[in-house]
N, C-alpha and C positions, 0 to 999 in steps of 0.2 A: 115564462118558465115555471115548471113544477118538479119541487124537489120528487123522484123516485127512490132513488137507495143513497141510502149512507153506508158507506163504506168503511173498515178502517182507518183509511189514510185518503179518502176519495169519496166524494161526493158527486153526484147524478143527477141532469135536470134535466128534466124531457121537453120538448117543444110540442106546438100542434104539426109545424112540418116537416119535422120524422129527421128533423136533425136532435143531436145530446148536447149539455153542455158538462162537461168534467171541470169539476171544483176541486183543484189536488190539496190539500190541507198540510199545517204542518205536522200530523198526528203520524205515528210511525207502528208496526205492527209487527212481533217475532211469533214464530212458532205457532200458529193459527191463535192467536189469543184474542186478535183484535186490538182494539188503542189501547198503546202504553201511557202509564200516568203522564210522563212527556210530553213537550210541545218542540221541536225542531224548529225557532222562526226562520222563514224563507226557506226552508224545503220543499214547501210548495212552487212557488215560484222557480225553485231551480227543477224541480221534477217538469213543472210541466213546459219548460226552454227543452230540455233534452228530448224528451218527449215528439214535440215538434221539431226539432233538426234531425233524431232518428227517421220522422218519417221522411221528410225529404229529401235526404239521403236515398232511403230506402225506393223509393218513389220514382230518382234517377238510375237506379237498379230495375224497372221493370216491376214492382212488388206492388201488387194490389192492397189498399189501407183506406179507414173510415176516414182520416185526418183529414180537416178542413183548414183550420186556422187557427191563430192563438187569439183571441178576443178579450173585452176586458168585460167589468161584471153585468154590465148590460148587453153582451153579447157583439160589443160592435166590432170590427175586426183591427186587429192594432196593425201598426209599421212594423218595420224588418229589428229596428233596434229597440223595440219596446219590450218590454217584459210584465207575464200576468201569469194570475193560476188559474186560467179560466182556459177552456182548450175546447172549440167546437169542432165537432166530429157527427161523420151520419149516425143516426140513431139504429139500434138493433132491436130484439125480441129478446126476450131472457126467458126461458122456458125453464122453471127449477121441477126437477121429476119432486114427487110426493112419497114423504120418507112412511115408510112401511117397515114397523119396529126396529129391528138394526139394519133393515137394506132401503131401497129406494129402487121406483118405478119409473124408466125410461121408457117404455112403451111409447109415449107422445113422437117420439123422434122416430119411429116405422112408419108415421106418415108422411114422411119426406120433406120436412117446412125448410122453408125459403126463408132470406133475409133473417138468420136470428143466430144466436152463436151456438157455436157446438160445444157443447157439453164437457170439452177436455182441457183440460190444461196440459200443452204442449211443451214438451223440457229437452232443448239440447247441447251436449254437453261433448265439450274440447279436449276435456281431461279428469283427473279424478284429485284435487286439490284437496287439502287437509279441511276436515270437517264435511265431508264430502259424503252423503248416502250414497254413493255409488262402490265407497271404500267398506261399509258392512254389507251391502249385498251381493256385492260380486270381493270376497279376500283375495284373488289372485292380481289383482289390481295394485300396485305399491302407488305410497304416498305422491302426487305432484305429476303422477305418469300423464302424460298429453299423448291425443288420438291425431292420426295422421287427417279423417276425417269425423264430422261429428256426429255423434251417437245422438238417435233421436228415440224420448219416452213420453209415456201418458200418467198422469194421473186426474183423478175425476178435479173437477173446477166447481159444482153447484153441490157439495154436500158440506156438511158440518168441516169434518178433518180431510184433508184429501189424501188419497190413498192409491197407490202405484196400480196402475193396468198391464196386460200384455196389450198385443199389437192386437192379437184375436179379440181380448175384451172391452180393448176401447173402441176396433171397428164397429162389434157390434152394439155396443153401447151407445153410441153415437148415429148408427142404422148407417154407415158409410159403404157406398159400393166399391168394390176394386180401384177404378178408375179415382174414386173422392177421397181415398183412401191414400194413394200413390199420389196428389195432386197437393194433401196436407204435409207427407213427410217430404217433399222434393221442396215445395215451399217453405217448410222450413229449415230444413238444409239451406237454400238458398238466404235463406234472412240471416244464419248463424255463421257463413261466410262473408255476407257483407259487412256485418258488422264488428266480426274479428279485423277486419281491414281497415275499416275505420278508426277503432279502437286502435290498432297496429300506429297511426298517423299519431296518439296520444304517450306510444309506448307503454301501452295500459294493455296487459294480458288477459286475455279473454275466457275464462274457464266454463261458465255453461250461463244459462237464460231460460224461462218461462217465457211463450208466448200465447194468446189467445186468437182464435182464429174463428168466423163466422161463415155462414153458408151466403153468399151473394146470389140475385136474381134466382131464374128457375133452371138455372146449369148449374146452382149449388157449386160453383165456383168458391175456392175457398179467399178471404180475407181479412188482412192483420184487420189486428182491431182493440182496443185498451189503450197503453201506452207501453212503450218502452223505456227503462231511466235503470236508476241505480237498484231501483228496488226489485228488480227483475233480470239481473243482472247479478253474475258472479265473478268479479274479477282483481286484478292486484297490480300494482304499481312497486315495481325499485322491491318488490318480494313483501309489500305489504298487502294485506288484505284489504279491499276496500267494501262497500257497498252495506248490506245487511249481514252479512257475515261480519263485520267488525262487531255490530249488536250482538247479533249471534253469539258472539264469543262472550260478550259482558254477561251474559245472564246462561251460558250453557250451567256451569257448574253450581247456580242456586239451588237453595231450598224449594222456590216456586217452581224450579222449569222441573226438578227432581218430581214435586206432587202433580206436576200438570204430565211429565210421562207416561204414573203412573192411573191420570186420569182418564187418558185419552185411552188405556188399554180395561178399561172397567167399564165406559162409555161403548168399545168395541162389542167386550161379552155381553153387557148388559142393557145397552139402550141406554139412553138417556143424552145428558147434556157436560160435555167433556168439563166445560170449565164452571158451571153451578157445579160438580162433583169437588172439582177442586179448592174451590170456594167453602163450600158447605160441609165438606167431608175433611178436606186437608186444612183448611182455615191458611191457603196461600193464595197472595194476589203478588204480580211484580212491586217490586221497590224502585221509586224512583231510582235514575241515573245519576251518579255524582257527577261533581260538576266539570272535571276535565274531562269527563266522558261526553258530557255533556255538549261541551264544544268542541269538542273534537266532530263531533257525529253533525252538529250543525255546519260546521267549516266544511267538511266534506263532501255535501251534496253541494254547494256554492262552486269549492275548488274544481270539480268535476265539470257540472255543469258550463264552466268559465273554458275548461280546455277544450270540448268538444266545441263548443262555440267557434275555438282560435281557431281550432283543426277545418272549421267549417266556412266561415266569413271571416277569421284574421282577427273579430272582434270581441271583447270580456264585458259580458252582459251585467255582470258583478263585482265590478271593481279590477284595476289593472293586478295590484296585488296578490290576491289569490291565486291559485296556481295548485297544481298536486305534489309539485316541487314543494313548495310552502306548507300544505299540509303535511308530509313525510319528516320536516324537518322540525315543525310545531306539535306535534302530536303522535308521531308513528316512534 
């Protein structure tokens, strides 16, 4: 295995036979920044248990996904009751268009390539929850309102900041026909009800998800592909917030996320690099989390990870303790 990308919060290792190996870390990431000075221990491990029991789940649903197995650091494939941050999946293509002053050149994707991800980062959303971009760009929208079914959006997935599409800009952005087009939103429509129902078995409210999806074979068949966990995930328990939006909240009202707003809209007019601006112009980086924020935020992915497990095989991968009961009560 050779490392390929380092990620925020996720690591990358390519194989010679066109399988990946994902390395989920316990590094954590708000607001496209990248790693926060924080380390989450065992967020990895609980990221990449959800991870795999989302797919399999999902998998019993009919959903086409890369997910292979949870393996441990030399790749070898673990038991049912094991646990590892190591997650073998088939390997894809990462095609990054070539940024051209403030835009970026997709071109490469009107040649219709196979086997490699598409270019979007796919958002569907149950309702319009506090803190919600869906509550500044649509005001008619009140706080907490829930959709009978789920609304599905794009924003680009390979540039610096990612940034909202229409349905017209991601088709053609992506070079998608009618047919591949219709085959991405019904697919994920279908994923964003399976897994409300899932979630439903945890009593955990489901408000919207990011998912990535890739071009399969030469029918460009679309399929999941990433992971699935908290971090991609919006949702609340007993009317708490759970997942990254808890982060979210801890650092909405700084100083840093105040000069990284204002950087990300300088980096727009201007070119350049959102957070060297911020860095070098605002002289703001995040501040460590204090420390009940601290565990609270590491308890969380643990307690998560633990219920869907129960919901799934009966069994707590992390202790019988844990629980989302237990975090509400500890920290909410």
């Amino acid at each position: 295995m050779t490392r390929m990308y380092e990620g925020s919060s996720k690591n990358v290792h390519i194989s010679k036979d066109k399988t990946a190996l994902f390395e989920f870390t316990d590094r954590y990431s708000v607001f496209d920044w990248g790693a926060m000075p924080d380390l989450l221990p065992q967020k990895g491990m609980a990221l990449a248990h959800m991870g795999a029991t989302f797919f399999k789940l999902l998998e019993k649903k009919g959903i086409s996904h890369h997910f292979i197995s949870l393996v441990d650091a030399e790749g070898e494939t673990l038991g049912a009751d094991q646990v590892s941050r190591f997650m073998k999946v088939e390997a894809v293509d990462v095609h990054r268009p070539a940024r051209v002053g403030t835009n970026y050149d997709y071109s490469f994707y009107q040649t219709k390539p196979t086997d490699c991800l598409i270019p979007l980062e796919v958002i569907f959303r149950w309702g319009a929850p506090a803190g919600s971009s869906l509550l500044k760009r649509h005001p008619n929208l009140k706080e907490n309102e829930r959709f009978s079914q789920p609304m599905v959006e794009f924003t680009t997935k390979l540039e610096e900041e990612d940034r909202f599409l229409t349905a017209d800009e991601a088709r053609a952005m992506a070079a998608l026909s009618t047919e591949e087009f219709n085959d991405l939103v019904n697919s994920t429509r279908d994923v964003a009800m399976q897994l409300k129902d899932v979630l439903s078995l945890m009593h955990v409210e489901l408000w919207d998800g990011k998912l990535e999806w890739a071009f399969a074979g030469t029918e460009r068949k679309v399929k999941l592909v990433d992971a699935i966990g908290l971090d991609e995930l919006r949702v609340s328990f007993q009317g708490h917030a759970l997942s990254k939006e808890f982060l979210r909240q801890h650092y909405r009202e700084s100083a840093w996320n105040t000069a990284l707003s204002e950087s990300k809209r300088i980096a727009r007019r201007e070119g350049g690099d959102f957070k060297e601006i911020c860095l070098e112009r605002f002289h703001q980086r995040p501040l460590p989390l204090p420390l009940s924020v601290r565990q609270a935020a590491e308890t969380l992915y643990l307690c998560f990870a633990n219920d869907l497990a129960r919901a799934y095989t009966g069994k707590a991968p992390f202790g019988d303790t844990l629980n989302l009961a237990h975090w509400v009560r500890e920290f909410a």
